[in-house]
Structures are given as structure tokens and as C-alpha cells.
N, C-alpha and C positions, 0 to 999 in steps of 0.2 A: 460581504456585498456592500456596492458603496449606495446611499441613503440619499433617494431621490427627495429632493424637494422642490415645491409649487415655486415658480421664480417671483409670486408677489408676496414672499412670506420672509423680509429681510432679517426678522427678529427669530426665525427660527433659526436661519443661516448663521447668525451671529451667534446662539446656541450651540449650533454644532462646530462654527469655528473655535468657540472659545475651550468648548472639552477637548480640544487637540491640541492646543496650548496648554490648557492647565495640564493636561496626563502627560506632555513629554512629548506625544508626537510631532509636535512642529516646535521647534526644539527656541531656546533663547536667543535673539537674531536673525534668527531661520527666516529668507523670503518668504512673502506668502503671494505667490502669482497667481492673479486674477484666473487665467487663462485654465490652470490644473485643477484652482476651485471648481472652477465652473464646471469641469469634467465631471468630479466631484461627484457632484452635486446636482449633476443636469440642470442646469439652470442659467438663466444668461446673466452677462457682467452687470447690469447695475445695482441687482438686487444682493450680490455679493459685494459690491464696491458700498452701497448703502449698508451692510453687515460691519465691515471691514471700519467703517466710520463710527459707527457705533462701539465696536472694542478700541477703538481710538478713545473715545470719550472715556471708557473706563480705565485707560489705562495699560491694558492688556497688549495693544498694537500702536506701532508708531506709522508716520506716515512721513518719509523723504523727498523732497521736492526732485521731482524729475528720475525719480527712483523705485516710486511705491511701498508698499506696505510693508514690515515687517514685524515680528513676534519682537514685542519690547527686550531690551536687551539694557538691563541693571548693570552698575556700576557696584563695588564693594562700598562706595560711601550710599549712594543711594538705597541698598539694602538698607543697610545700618540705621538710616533714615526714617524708612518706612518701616522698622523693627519698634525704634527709639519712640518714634510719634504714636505706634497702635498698643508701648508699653503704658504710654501717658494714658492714653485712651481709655482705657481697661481701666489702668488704675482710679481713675477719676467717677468713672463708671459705677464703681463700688465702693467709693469713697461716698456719693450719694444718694447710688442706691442704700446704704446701710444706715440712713438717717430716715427713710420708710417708717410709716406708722404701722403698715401693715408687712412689716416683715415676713410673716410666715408663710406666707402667699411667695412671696419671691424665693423663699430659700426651699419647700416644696418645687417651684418648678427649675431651678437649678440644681435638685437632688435629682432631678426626671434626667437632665440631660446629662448630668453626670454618668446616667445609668447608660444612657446612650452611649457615651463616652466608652462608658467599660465596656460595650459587647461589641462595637466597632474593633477595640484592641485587641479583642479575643476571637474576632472574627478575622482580624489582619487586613478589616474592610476602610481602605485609606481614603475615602473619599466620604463616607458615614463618620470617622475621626474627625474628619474636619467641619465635617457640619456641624457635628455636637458641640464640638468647643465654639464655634462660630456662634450657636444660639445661646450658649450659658452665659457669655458673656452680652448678648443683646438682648436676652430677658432682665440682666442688672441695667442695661442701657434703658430701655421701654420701662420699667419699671418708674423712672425719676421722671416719665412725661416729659423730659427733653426729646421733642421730637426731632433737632436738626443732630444734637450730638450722634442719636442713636444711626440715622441715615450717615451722619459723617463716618461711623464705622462700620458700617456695614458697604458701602462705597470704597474701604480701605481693605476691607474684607479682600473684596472681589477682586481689588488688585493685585495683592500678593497672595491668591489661591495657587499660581505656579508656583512660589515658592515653600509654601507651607505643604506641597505636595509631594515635593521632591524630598522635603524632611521626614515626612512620615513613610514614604516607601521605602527611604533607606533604615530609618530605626524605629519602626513600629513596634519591636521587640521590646526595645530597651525604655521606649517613652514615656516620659516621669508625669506626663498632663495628668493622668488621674489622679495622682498625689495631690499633684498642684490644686485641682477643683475639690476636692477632699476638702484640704486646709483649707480653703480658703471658705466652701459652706459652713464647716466649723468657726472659724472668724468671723464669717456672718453674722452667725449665731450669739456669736457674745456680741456683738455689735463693736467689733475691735477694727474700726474702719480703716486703720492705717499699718496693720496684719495682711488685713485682706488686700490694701492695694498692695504694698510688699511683697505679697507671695507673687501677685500674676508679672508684677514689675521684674521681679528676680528672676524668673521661670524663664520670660523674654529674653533677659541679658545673658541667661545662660546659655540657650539654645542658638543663639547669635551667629557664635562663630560655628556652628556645626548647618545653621542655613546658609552660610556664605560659600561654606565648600563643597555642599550638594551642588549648590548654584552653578558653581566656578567649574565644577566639575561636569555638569551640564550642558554649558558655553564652550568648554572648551573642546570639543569633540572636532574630530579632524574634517577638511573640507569633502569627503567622502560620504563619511556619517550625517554632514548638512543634506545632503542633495536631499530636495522634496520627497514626502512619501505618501504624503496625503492623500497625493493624485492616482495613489492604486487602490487594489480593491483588496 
């Protein structure tokens, strides 16, 4: 059943556009017509056109002049890009978190998420996967009281949640993150801060090419597979 909302409530709109973006439903590219949301959604164009502007700001939707909206559509360098910049990220993250006076406070609440972590992959719950890794690393981020870093990745988060989404549905099986937050709590632990950025740096570069071909492989679906489907129930 499709999920009415109040038409002065843009920020919920922009919520529910954006979990059909991140899950796949409205695929990389993919139009997003004013006219089907609104069906949607029962709701009239502006407060979807105000949604639609707001996943713009994050990143999530582009906007074409004389064309309208559509579901951002990545380039294989622009992946690469946004992989490279959120490996710095992390690393840097726990390059300062590990100079903490009060370490054990942080590496407690990165053992929490880790736990997270583990029952997410044993749940095969890909959407609970990604929030865990998402907060282990922004408890090392909050932790250093850089308050613009922390925001700067958590903003980088939200951008490539489609992608990190399409990585874990296809190998939730096989996915080595827990490993990765393991060692690297352990390298906390000895305060070996150029371990710890290492691991999450390597981890990144690995996964790389196996998110570029989720990606690719998403994008490239036939002009069939594109047509709108949001618009049904």
C-alpha cells in the first residue's frame, strides 16, 4: 500500500524518496517525475519539488535544466573518488581518535558497534550493516571533538549509502567488515594509530572494485527495467 503523506511535511517526503534510492527501487539515473511521486504519495508538487531539493543538497538527486530530477548517476571515476576521500576520512578519524586520553571510553563504544556489526551479518540485515559501520567509525570521528570533520563524514555517509547498499546485498555472505573493525579495535588498543588507519584504508581499497561493479551493474539495466515503479502500489 502506497504511504500517504501530509503535503506540508517535505522532510518526511525527502525520507521516503531517499529509502527508494538507497534500496534500488529507483534505480541510478532513473527519472524521478514529479507528477508519479505525487500519486505516490498523495500529495501536491511542491512539497515533493521541495523533497526532491533537499536530496539534491545531499547529493542523492541531480537536477537538469529543462529536464528535472533525477537519481544521481556516478561515474566509475567519481565512485573511486568518493571511496578515496571517505578512505582519508576514516583514516584520519583514528589517527586522532587514538591519541585520546581517555581511550577506553572509545574503544568500549566501538566494541558495542562492532557487536552491531556482527548480528546485522548474521541477520543478513543490510541496512542495520551499514549503520553499524557507519557509527564505529563516527564514535572515532565525535570522539576527537572535531566537530566539522565528524559532520564532513557523516554528509559523505549519506551520499554513498546507494552504494554501500548494493555492496552488501550482493555479499553479505562473504563480507570481511567484521574482520576489519576487529583489528582495528585491537590497534586501538595498543595505540598503533597507523595500524588502525591502515586497516580501514586497505579494507576501502579492497572493496573498491567490487562497489564499482554492483554500481555498473545497477546502471546498466535495460530501458525496460528503468521505467518508473515507484508510482505503484
Amino acid at each position: 500500500m502506497d504511504i500517504k503523506a501530509p503535503a506540508t511535511i517535505p522532510y518526511f517526503l525527502q525520507e521516503q524518496i531517499r529509502e527508494l534510492i538507497v534500496d534500488g527501487t529507483i534505480r541510478p539515473g532513473q527519472p524521478l517525475r514529479e507528477q508519479e511521486l505525487e500519486q505516490r504519495f498523495g500529495t501536491s508538487r511542491s512539497p515533493i519539488r521541495e523533497a526532491l531539493r533537499l536530496l539534491e543538497l545531499s547529493g542523492l538527486v541531480t537536477h537538469i535544466q529543462r529536464k528535472g530530477f533525477k537519481a544521481t548517476l556516478y561515474t566509475e571515476t567519481q565512485i573511486r573518488h568518493l571511496y578515496l576521500l571517505r578512505a582519508e576520512l576514516e583514516a584520519y578519524c583514528l589517527r586522532q581518535a587514538a591519541g585520546s586520553a581517555d581511550l577506553a571510553s572509545l574503544v568500549a563504544e566501538l566494541r558495542r558497534h562492532d557487536g552491531e556489526i556482527a548480528a546485522a551479518l548474521a541477520a543478513s540485515n543490510v541496512r542495520a550493516c551499514i549503520s553499524g559501520a557507519c557509527a564505529f567509525y563516527l564514535a572515532a570521528a565525535r570522539s576527537t571533538g572535531n566537530t566539522p570533520l565528524a559532520a564532513m563524514l557523516s554528509k559523505l555517509y549519506e551520499q554513498i549509502e546507494p552504494l554501500r547498499y548494493l555492496l552488501a546485498r550482493r555479499s553479505m555472505a562473504s563480507s570481511a567488515i567484521q574482520a576489519c573493525t576487529q583489528a582495528i579495535i585491537d590497534a586501538m588498543m595498543d595505540r598503533d594509530v597507523e595500524r588502525a588507519a591502515g586497516l580501514a584504508r586497505g579494507y576501502l581499497e579492497d572493496v573498491l572494485p567490487a562497489v564499482v561493479e554492483a554500481y555498473r551493474d545497477a546502471a546498466l539495466q535495460d530501458a525496460e527495467d528503468l521505467a518508473p515503479r515507484y508510482g505503484r502500489a
